[in-house]
Structure formats: structure tokens, C-alpha cells
N, C-alpha and C positions, 0 to 999 in steps of 0.2 A: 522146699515144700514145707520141712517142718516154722520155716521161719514167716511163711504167710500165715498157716494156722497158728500159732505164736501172737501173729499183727491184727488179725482178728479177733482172738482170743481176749489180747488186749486191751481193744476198742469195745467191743461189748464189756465187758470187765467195769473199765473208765466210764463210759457213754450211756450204758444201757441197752445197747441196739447197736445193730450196724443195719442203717437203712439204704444207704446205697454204695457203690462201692465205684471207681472211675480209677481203670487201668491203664497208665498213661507212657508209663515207662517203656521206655523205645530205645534201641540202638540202631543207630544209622550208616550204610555200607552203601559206598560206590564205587566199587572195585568191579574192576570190565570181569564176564566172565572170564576167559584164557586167563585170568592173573589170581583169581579168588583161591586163595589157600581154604583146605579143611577143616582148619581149627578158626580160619574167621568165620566162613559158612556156619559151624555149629556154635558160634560163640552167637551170633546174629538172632539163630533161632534156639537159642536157650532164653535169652533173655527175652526176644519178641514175640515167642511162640508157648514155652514153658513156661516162663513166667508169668504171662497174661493168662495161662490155664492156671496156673498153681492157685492163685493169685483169685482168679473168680470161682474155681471150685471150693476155697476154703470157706468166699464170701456165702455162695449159694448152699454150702452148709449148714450156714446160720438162719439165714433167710426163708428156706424154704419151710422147714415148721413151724415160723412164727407165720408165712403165707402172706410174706410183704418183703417187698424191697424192689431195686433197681441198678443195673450192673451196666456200667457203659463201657467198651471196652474202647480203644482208639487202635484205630484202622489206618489206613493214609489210600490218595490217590493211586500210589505208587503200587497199590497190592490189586486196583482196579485196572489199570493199564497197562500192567508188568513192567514197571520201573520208571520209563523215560531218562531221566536225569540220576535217579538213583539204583543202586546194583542190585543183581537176579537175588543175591541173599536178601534183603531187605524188601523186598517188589513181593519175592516169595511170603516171606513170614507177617507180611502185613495181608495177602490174602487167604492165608491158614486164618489172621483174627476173623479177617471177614467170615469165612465158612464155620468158623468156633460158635462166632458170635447168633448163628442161625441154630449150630447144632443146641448149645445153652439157651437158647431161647425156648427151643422147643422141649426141652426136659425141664426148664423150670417152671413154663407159661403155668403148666395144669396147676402147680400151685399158688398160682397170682404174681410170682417172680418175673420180672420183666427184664431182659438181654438186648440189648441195641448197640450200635458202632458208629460213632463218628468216624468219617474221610475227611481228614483235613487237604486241603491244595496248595498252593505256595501262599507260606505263611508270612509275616514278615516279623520271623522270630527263630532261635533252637534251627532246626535243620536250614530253613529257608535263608538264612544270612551265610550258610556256606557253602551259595550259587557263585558263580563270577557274573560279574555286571553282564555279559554278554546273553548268561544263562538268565539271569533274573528279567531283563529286557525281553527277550524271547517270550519267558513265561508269561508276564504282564500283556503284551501285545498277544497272545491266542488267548487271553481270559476276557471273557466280554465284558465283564465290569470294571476291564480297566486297569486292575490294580494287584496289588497282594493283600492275603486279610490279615487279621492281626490275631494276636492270642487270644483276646480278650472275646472274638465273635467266634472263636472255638469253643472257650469256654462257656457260651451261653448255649450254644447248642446243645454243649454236655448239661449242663445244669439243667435246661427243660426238659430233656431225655431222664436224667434222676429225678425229677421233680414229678408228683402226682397230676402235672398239666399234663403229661402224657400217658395216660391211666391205659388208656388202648392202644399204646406200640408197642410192640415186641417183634425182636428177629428182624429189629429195620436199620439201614443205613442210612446217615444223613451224613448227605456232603457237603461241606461248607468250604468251597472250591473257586467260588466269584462264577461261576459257568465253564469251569475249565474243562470239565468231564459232566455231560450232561445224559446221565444212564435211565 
């Protein structure tokens, strides 16, 4: 905690501002349940679930008096369909960000503070290269576009989400999944 207020602290320091903040840091668990030890369950949602809190309440402290900014936090499919491919620890703490990212939306919205969550779907990048061809195959064949996305159409969905092109979202998911999960 103190080392997110620290990293903000920082960045306004350096920058001037912190205008938007994009919470991206993830650890990834696919351990069956019957097998999930204690200490990876709370290791998974320290880092997936504390940290993406620590992490945007330090940012929404700076933000919300100056009555601007934009906080994206990243979600994954995995927290929208309870796993599939990935484990109950990870499935879990990516649908805490999802409910985070509604609860932060709606305590910042009054002050002009905007909270939204990217769901990425199989990427082909970081978690998504460590499917087995059998797994990757599968996922590409139920996705209607065909294919796996890439980082880069992650990234831009983050980017319009921080960017003042989205001046009226708040408390939204955008999935950028090729039609894997169509909610």
C-alpha cells in the first residue's frame, strides 16, 4: 500500500498530474481446485485483487480533487465465465476487479472520475502463449472472429477508455475477446 501511494506520489511530483492510471498487473493460476494450496489462492488475490485496489485507491486520491481523471483497471474473460482454461483462484480475483471496477466507478463518478475494466479473451501474448496447441485451437475455433487478438487491440481499448473520447463511460466493461463471450 505505502508503495502505490509512493508511485503516485512520485508521478504527480515528476508529471504534474496523474490523469489516468491503467492497472494491468496480473498473476495467472491454473491449478484444478482439489490441488490449489492456501498460500497460492491468497498469493493470486493479493497481487490480482489488493493490488489493483491498492493501486487505484491511491490513484483516485489524487484525482478526485482535482475532479478529472480515468482509472482502467484489467479484468479478463476468465472472471466473466469462471475460469474455463484458467483456475478458480484467477477466475475469482479477476471477477472481484470486475465488481471493484463498478464499486470505484460509482464513488468516483460524482466527482467526474471515470472506473472501467477491460476483459481481454485469448490473446496472443503473456498468459495466452501458455495454452497447448490443443487448447489454443479449441479457443480460436468457438471465437467467431477466428482468431486470437493481439496486445496491441488490448491496448487501444485501454487507451480510448483513458482517453477523454470516452467522457460518458463509467462502471463499463469492454471486452475485447473476437466474440468469445458475448454478454
Amino acid at each position: 500500500e505505502a508503495d502505490t501511494a509512493r508511485l503516485v506520489s512520485r508521478t504527480v511530483e515528476e508529471l504534474g498530474s496523474l490523469d489516468a492510471l491503467v492497472a494491468a498487473a496480473g498473476l495467472h493460476q491454473t491449478t484444478p481446485v482439489d490441488a490449489i494450496e492456501i498460500d497460492e489462492w491468497d498469493q493470486v488475490q493479493s497481487v490480482n485483487v489488493r493490488g489493483t485496489f491498492t493501486i487505484a485507491r491511491a490513484a483516485l486520491r489524487e484525482m478526485i480533487p482535482r475532479r478529472q481523471g480515468s482509472v482502467v483497471l484489467l479484468g479478463s474473460i476468465a472472471g466473466q465465465l469462471g475460469g474455463v482454461q484458467s483456475g478458480a483462484g484467477y477466475a475469482t480475483s479477476k471477477a472481484a476487479v470486475i465488481g471493484m471496477t463498478k464499486a470505484l466507478a460509482r464513488y468516483a463518478g460524482p466527482s467526474g472520475v471515470r472506473v472501467n475494466c477491460v476483459n481481454p479473451g485469448f490473446i496472443e501474448s503473456g498468459m495466452g502463449l501458455e495454452k497447448s496447441p490443443d487448447e489454443r485451437e479449441r479457443t480460436i475455433a468457438a471465437t467467431p472472429l477466428g482468431r486470437a487478438g493481439t496486445a496491441a487491440e488490448v491496448a487501444e481499448a485501454v487507451l480510448w477508455l483513458a482517453s477523454d473520447a470516452s467522457s460518458f463511460v463509467t462502471g463499463a466493461q469492454l471486452d475485447v475477446n473476437g466474440g468469445l463471450l458475448m454478454a
